[in-house]
mmJSON file of the N, C-alpha and C atoms, coordinates in Angstrom:
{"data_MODEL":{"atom_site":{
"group_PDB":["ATOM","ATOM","ATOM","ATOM","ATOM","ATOM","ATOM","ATOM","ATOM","ATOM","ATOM","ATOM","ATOM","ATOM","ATOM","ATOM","ATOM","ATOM","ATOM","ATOM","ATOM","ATOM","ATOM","ATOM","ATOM","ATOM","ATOM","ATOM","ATOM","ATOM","ATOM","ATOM","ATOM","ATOM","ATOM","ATOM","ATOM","ATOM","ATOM","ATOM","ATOM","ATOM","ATOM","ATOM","ATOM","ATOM","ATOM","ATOM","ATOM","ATOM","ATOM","ATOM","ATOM","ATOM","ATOM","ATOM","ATOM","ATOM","ATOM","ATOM","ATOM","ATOM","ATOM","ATOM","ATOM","ATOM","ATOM","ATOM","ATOM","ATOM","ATOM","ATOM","ATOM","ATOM","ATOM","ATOM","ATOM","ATOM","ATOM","ATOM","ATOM","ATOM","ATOM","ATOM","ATOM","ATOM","ATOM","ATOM","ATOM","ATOM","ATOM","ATOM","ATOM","ATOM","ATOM","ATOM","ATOM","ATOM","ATOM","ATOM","ATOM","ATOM","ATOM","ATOM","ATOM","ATOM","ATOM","ATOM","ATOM","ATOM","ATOM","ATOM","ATOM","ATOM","ATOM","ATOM","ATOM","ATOM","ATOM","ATOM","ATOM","ATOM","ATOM","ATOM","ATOM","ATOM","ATOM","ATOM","ATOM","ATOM","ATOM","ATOM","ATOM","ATOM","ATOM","ATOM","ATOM","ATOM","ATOM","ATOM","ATOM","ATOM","ATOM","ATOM","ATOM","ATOM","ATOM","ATOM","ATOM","ATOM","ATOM","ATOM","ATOM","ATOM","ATOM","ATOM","ATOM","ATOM","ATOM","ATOM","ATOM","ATOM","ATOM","ATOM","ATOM","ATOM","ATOM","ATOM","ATOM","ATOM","ATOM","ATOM","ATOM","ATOM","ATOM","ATOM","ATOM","ATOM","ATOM","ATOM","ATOM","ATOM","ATOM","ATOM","ATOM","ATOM","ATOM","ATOM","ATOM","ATOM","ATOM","ATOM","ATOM","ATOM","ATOM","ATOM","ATOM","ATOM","ATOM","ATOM","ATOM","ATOM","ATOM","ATOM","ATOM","ATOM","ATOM","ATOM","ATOM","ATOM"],
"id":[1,2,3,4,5,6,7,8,9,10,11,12,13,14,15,16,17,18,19,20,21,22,23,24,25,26,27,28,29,30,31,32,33,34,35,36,37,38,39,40,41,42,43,44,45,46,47,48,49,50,51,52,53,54,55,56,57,58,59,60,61,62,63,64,65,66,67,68,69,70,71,72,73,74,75,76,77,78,79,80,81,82,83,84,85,86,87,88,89,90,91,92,93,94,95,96,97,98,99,100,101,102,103,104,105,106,107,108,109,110,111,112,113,114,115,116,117,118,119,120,121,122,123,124,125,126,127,128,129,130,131,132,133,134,135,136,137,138,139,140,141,142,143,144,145,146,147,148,149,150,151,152,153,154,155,156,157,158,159,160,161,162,163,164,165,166,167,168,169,170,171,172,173,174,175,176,177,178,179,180,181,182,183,184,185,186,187,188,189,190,191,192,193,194,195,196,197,198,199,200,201,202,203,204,205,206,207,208,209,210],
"type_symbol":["N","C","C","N","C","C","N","C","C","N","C","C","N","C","C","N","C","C","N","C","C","N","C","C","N","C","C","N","C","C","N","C","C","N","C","C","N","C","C","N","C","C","N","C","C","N","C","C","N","C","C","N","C","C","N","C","C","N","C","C","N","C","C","N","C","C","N","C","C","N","C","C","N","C","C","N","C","C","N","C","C","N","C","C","N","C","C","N","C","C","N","C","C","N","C","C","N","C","C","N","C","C","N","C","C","N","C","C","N","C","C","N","C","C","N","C","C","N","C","C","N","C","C","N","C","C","N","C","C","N","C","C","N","C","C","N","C","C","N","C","C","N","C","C","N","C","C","N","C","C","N","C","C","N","C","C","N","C","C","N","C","C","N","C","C","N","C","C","N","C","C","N","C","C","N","C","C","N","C","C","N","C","C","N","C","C","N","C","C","N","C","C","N","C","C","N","C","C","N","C","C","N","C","C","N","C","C","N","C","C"],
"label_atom_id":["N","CA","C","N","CA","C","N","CA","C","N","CA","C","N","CA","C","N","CA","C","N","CA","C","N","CA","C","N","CA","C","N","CA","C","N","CA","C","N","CA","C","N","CA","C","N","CA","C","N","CA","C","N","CA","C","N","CA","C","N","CA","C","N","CA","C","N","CA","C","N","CA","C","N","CA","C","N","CA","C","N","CA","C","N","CA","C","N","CA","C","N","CA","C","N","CA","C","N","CA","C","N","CA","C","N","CA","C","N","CA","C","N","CA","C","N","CA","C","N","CA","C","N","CA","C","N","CA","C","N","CA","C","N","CA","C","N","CA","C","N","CA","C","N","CA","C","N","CA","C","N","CA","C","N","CA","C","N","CA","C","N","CA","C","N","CA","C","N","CA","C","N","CA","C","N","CA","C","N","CA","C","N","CA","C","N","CA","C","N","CA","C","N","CA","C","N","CA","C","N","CA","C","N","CA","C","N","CA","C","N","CA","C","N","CA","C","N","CA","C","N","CA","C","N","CA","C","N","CA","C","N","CA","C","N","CA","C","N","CA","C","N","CA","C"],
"label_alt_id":[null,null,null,null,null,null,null,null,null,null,null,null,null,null,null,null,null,null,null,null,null,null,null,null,null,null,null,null,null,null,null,null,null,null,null,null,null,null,null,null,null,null,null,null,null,null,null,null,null,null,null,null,null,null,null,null,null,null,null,null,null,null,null,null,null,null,null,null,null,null,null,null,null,null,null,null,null,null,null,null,null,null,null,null,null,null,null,null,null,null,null,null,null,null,null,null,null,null,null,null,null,null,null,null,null,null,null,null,null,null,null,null,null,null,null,null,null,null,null,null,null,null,null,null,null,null,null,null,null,null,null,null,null,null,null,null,null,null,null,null,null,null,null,null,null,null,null,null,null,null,null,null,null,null,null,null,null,null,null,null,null,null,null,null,null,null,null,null,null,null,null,null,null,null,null,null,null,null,null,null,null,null,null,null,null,null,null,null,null,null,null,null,null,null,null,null,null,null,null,null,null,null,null,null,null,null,null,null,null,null],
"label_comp_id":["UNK","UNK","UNK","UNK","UNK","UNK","UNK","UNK","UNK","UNK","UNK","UNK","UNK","UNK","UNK","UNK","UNK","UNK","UNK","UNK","UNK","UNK","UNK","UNK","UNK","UNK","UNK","UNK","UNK","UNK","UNK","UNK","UNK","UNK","UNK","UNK","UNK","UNK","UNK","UNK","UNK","UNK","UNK","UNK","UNK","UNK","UNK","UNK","UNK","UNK","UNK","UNK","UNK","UNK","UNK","UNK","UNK","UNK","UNK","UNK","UNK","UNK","UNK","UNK","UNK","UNK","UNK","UNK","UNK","UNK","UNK","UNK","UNK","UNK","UNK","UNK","UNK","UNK","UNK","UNK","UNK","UNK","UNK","UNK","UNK","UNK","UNK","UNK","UNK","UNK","UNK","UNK","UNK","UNK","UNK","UNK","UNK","UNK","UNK","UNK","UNK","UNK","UNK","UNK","UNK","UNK","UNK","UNK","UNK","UNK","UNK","UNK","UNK","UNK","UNK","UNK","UNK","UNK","UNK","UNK","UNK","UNK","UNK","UNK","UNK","UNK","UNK","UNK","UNK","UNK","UNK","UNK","UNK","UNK","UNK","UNK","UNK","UNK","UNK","UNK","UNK","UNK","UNK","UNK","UNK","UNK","UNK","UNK","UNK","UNK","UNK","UNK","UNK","UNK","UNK","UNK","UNK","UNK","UNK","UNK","UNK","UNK","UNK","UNK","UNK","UNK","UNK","UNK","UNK","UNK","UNK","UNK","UNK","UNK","UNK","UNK","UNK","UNK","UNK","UNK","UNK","UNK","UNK","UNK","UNK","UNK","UNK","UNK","UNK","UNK","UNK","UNK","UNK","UNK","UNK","UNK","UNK","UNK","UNK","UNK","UNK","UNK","UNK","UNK","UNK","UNK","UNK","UNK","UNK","UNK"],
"label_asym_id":["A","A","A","A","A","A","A","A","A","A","A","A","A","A","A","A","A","A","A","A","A","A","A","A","A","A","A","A","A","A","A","A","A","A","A","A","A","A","A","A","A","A","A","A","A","A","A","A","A","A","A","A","A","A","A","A","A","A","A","A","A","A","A","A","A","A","A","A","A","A","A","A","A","A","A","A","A","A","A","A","A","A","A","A","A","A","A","A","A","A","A","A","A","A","A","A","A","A","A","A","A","A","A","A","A","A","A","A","A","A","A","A","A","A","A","A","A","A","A","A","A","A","A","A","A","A","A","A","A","A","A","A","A","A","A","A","A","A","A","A","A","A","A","A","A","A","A","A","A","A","A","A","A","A","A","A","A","A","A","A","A","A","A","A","A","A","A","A","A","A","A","A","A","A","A","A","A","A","A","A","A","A","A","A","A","A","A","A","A","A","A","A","A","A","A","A","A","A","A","A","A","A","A","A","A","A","A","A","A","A"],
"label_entity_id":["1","1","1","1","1","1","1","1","1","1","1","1","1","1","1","1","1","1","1","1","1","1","1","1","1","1","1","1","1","1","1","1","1","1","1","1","1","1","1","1","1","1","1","1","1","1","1","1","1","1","1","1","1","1","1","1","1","1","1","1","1","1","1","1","1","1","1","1","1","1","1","1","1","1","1","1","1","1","1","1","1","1","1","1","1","1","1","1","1","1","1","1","1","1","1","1","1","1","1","1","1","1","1","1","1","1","1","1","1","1","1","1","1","1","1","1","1","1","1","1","1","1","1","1","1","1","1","1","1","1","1","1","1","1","1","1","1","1","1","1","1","1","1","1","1","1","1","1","1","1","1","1","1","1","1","1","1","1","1","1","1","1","1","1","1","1","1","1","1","1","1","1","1","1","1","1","1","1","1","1","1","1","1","1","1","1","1","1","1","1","1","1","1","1","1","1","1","1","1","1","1","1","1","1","1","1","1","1","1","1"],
"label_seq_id":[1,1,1,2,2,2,3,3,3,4,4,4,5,5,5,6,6,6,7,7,7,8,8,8,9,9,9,10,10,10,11,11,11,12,12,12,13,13,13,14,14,14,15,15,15,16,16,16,17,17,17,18,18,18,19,19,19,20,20,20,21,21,21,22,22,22,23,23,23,24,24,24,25,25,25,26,26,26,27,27,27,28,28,28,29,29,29,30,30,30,31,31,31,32,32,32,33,33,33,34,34,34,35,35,35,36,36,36,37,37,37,38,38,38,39,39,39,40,40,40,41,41,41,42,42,42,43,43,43,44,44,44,45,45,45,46,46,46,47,47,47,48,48,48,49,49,49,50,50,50,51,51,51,52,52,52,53,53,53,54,54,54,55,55,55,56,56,56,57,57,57,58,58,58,59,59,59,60,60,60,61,61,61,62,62,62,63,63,63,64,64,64,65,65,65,66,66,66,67,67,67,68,68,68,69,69,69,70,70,70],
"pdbx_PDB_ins_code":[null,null,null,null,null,null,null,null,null,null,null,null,null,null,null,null,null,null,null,null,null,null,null,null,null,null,null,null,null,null,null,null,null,null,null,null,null,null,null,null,null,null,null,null,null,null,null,null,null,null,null,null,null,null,null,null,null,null,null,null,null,null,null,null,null,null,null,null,null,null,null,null,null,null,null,null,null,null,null,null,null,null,null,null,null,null,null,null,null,null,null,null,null,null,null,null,null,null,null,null,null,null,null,null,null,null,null,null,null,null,null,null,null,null,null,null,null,null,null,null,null,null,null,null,null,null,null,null,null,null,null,null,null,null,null,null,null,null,null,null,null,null,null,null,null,null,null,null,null,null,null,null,null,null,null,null,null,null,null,null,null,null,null,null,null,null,null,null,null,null,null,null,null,null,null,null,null,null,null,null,null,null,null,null,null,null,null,null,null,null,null,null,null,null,null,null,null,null,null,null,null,null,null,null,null,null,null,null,null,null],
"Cartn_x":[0.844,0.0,0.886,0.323,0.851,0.022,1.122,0.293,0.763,-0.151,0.272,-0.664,-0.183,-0.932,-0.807,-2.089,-1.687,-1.982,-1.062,-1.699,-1.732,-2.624,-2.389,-2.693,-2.079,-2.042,-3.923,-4.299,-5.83,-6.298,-7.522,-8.704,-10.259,-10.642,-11.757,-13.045,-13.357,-14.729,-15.937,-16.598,-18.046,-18.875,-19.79,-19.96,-21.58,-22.018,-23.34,-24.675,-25.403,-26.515,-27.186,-27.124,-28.173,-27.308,-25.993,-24.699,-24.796,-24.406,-24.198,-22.653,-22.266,-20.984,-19.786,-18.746,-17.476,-18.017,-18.689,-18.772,-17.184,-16.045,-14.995,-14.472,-14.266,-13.997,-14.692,-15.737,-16.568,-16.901,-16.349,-16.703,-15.284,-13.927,-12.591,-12.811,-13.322,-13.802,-14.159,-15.232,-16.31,-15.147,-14.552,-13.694,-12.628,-12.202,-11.203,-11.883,-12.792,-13.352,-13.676,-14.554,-14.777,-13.545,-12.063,-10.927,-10.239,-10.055,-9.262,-9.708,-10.621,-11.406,-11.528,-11.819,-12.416,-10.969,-9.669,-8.531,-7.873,-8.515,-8.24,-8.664,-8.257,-8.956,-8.532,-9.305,-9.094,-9.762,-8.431,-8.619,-8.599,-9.437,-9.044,-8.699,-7.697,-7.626,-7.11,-7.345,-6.865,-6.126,-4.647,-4.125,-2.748,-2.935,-2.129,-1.772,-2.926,-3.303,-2.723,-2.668,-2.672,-4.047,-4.14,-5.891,-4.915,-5.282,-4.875,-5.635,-5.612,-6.013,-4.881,-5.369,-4.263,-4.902,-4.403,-4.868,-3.724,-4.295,-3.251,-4.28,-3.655,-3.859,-2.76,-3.376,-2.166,-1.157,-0.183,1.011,0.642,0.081,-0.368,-0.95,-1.977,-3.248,-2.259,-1.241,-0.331,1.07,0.797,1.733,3.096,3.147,4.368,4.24,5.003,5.311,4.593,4.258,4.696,5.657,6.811,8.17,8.514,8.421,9.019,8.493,7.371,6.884,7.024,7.658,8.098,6.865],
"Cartn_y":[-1.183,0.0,1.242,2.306,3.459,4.789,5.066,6.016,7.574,8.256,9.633,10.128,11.505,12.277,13.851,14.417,15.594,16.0,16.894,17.517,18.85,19.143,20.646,20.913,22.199,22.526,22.612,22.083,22.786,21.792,21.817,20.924,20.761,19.703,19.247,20.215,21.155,21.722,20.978,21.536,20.376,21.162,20.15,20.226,21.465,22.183,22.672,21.708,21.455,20.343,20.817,22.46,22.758,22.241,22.268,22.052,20.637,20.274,18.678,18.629,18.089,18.324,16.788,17.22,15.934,16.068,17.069,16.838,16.154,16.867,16.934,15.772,15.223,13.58,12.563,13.061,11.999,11.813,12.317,12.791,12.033,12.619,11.637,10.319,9.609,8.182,7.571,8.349,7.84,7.918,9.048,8.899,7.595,7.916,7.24,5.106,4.967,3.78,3.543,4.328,4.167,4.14,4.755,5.042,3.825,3.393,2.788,0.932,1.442,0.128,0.228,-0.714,-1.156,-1.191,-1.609,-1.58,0.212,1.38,2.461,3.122,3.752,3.699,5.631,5.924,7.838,7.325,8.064,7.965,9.34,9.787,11.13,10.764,11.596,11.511,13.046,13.081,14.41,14.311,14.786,14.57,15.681,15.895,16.747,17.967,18.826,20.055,19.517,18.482,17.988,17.467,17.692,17.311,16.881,15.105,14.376,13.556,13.796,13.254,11.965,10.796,9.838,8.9,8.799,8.255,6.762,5.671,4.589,3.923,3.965,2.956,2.161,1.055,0.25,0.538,0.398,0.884,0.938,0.144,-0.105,0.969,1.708,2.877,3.489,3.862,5.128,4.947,3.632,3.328,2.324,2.214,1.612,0.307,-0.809,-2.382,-2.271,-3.162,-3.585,-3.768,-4.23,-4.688,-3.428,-2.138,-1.141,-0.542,-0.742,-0.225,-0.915,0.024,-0.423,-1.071],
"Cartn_z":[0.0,0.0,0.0,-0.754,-0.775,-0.071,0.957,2.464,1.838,1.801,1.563,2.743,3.542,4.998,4.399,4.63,5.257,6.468,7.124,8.509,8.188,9.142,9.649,11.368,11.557,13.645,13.434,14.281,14.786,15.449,15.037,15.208,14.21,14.309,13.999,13.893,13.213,13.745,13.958,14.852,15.033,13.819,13.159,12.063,12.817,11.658,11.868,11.442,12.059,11.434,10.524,10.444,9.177,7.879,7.772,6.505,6.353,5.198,4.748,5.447,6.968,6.622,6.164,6.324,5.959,4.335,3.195,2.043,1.676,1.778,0.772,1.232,2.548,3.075,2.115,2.089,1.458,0.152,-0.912,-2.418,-1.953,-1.669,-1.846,-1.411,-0.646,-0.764,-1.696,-2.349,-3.015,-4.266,-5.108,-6.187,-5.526,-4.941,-4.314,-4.701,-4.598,-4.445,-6.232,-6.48,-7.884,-8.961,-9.012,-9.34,-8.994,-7.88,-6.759,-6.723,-6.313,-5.653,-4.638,-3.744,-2.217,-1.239,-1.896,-0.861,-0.799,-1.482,-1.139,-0.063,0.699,2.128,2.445,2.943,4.338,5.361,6.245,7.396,8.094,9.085,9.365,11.286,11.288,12.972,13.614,15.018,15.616,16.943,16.863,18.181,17.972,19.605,19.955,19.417,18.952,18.42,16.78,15.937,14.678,14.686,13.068,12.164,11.076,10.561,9.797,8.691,7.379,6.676,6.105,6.409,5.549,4.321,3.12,2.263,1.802,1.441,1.484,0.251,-0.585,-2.113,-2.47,-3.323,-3.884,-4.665,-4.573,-5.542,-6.976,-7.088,-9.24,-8.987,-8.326,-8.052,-8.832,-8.993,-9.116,-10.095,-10.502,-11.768,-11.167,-9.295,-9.054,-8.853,-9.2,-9.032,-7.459,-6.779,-5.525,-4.993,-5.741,-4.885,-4.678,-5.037,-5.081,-3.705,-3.117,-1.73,-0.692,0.504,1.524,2.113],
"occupancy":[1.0,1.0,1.0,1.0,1.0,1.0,1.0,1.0,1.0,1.0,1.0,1.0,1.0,1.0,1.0,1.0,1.0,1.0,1.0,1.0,1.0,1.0,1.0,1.0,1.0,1.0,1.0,1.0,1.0,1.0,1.0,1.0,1.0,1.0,1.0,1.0,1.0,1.0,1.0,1.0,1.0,1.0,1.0,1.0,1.0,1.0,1.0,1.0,1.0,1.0,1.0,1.0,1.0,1.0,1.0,1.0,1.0,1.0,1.0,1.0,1.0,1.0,1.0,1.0,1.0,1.0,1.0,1.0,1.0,1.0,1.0,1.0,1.0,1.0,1.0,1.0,1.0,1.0,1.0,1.0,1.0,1.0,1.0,1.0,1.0,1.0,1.0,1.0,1.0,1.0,1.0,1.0,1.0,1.0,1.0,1.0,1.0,1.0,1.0,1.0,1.0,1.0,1.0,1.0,1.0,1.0,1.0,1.0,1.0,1.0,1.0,1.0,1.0,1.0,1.0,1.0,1.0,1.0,1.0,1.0,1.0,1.0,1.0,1.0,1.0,1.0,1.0,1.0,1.0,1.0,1.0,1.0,1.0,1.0,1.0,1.0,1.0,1.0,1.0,1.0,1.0,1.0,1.0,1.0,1.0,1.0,1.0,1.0,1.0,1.0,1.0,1.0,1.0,1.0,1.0,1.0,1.0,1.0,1.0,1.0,1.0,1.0,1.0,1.0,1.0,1.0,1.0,1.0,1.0,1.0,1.0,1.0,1.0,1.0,1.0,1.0,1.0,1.0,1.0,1.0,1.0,1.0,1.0,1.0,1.0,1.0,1.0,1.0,1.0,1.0,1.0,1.0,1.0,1.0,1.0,1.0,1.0,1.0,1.0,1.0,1.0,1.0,1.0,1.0,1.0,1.0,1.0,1.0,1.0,1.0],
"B_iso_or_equiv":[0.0,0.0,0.0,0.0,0.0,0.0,0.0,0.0,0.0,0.0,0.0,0.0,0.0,0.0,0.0,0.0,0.0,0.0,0.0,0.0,0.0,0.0,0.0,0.0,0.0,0.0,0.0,0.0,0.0,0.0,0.0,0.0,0.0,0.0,0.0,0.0,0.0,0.0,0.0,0.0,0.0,0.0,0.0,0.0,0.0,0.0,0.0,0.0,0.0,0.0,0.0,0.0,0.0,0.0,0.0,0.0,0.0,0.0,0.0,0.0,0.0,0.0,0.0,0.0,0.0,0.0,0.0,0.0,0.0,0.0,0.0,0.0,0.0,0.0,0.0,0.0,0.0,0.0,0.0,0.0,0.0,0.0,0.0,0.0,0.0,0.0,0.0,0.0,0.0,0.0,0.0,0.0,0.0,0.0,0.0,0.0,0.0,0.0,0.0,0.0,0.0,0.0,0.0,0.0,0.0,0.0,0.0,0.0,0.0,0.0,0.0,0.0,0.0,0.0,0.0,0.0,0.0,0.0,0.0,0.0,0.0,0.0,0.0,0.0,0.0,0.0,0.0,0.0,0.0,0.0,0.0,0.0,0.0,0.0,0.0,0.0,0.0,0.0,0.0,0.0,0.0,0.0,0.0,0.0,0.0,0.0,0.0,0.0,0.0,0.0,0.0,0.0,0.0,0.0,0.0,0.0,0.0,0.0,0.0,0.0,0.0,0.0,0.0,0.0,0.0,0.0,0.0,0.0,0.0,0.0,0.0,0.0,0.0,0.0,0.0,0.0,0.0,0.0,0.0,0.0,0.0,0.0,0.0,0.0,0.0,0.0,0.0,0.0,0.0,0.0,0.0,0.0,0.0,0.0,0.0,0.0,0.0,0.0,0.0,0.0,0.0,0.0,0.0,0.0,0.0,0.0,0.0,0.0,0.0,0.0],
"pdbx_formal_charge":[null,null,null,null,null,null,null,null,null,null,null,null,null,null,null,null,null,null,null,null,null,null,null,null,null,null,null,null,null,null,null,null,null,null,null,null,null,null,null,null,null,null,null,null,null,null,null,null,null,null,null,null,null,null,null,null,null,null,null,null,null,null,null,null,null,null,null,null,null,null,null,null,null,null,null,null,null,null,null,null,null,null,null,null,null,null,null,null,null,null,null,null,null,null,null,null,null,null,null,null,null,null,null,null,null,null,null,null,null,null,null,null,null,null,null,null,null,null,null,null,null,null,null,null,null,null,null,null,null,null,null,null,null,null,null,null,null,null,null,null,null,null,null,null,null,null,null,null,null,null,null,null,null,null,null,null,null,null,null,null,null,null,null,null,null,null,null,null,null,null,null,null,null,null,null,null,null,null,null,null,null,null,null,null,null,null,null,null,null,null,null,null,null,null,null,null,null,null,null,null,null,null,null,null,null,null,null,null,null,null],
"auth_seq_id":[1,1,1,2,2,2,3,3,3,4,4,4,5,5,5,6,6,6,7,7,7,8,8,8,9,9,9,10,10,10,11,11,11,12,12,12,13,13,13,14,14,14,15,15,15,16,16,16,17,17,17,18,18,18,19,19,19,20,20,20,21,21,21,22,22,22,23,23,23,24,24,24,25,25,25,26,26,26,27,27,27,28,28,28,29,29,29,30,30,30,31,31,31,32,32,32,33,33,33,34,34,34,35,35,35,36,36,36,37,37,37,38,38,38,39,39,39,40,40,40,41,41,41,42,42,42,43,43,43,44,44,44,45,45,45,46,46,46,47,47,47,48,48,48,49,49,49,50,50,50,51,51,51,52,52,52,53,53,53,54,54,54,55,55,55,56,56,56,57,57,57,58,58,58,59,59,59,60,60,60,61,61,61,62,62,62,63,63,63,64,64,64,65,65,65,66,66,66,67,67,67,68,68,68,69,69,69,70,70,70],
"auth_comp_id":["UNK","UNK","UNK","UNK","UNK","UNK","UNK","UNK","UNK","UNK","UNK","UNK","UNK","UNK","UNK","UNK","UNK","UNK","UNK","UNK","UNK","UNK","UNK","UNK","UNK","UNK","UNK","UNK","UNK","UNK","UNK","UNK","UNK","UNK","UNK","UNK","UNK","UNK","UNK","UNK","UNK","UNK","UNK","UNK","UNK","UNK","UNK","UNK","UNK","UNK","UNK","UNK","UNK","UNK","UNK","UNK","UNK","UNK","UNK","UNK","UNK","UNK","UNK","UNK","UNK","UNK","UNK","UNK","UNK","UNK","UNK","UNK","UNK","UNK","UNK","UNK","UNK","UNK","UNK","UNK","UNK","UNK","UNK","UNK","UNK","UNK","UNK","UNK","UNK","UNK","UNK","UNK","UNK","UNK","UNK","UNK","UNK","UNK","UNK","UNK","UNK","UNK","UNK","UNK","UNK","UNK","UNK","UNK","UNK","UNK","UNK","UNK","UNK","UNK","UNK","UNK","UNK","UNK","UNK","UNK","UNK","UNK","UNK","UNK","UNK","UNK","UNK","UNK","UNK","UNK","UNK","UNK","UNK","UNK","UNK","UNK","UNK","UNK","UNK","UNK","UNK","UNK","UNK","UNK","UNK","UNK","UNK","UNK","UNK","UNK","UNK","UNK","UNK","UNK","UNK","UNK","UNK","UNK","UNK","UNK","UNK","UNK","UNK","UNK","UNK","UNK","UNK","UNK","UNK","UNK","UNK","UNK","UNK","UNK","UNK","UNK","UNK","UNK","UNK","UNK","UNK","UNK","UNK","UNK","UNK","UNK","UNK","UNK","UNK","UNK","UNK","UNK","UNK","UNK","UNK","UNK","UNK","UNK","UNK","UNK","UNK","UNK","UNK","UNK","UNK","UNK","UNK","UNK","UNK","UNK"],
"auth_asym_id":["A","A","A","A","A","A","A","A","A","A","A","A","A","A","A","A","A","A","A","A","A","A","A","A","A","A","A","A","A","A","A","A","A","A","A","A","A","A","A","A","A","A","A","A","A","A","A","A","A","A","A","A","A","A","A","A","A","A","A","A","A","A","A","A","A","A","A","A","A","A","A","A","A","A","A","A","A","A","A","A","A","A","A","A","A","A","A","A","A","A","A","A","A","A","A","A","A","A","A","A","A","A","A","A","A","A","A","A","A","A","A","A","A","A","A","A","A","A","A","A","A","A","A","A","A","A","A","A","A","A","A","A","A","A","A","A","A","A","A","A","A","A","A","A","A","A","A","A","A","A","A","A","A","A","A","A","A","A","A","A","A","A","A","A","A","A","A","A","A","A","A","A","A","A","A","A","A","A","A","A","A","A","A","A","A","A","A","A","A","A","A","A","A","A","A","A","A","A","A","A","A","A","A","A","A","A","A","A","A","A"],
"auth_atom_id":["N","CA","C","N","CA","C","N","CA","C","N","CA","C","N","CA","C","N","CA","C","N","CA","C","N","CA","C","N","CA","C","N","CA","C","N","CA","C","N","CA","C","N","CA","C","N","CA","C","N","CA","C","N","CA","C","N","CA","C","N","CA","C","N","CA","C","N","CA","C","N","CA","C","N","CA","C","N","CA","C","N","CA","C","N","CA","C","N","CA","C","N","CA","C","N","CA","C","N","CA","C","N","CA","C","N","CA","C","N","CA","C","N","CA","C","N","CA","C","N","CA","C","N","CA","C","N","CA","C","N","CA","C","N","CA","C","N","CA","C","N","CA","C","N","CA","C","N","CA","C","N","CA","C","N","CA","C","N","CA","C","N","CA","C","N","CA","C","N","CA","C","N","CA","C","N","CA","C","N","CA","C","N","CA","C","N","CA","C","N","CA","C","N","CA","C","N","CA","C","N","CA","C","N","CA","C","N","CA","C","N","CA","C","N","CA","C","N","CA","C","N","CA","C","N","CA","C","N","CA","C","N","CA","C","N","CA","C","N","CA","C","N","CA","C"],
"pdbx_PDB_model_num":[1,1,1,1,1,1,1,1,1,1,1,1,1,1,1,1,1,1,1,1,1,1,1,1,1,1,1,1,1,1,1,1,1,1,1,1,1,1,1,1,1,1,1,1,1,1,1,1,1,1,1,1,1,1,1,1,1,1,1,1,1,1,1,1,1,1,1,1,1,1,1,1,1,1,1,1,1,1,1,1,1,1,1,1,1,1,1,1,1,1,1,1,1,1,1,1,1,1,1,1,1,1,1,1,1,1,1,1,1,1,1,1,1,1,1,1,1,1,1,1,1,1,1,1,1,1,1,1,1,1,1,1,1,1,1,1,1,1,1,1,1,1,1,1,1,1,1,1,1,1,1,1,1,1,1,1,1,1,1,1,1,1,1,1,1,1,1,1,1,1,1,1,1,1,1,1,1,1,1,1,1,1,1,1,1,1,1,1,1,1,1,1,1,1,1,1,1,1,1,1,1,1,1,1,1,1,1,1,1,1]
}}}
């Protein structure tokens, strides 16, 4: 699998209930799955004043062998 992250310093906002929220999380899944398949995966997490998006697809996803990923 191939792990790419971004962070940034903050936090999580709590979403407003009137807003559709997590849109942009969730449109990248959804491409992400339809593109990808089912072993492409986001993960979001929050710690220690970091907000993390991590994305992990298969090496072919992106043109590389497998043997080539750690």
């Amino acid at each position: 699998m191939h792990p790419r992250e971004v962070a940034n310093t903050g936090r999580w906002v709590t979403p407003n209930p009137s807003q559709r929220p997590g849109t942009g999380i969730r449109t990248l899944r959804k491409r992400l799955e339809l593109l990808v398949g089912p072993e492409a995966t986001v993960s979001t997490s929050e710690d220690d004043g970091w907000v993390r998006v991590r994305i992990r697809m298969p090496a072919r996803a992106i043109g590389m062998p497998e043997e080539h990923v750690a």
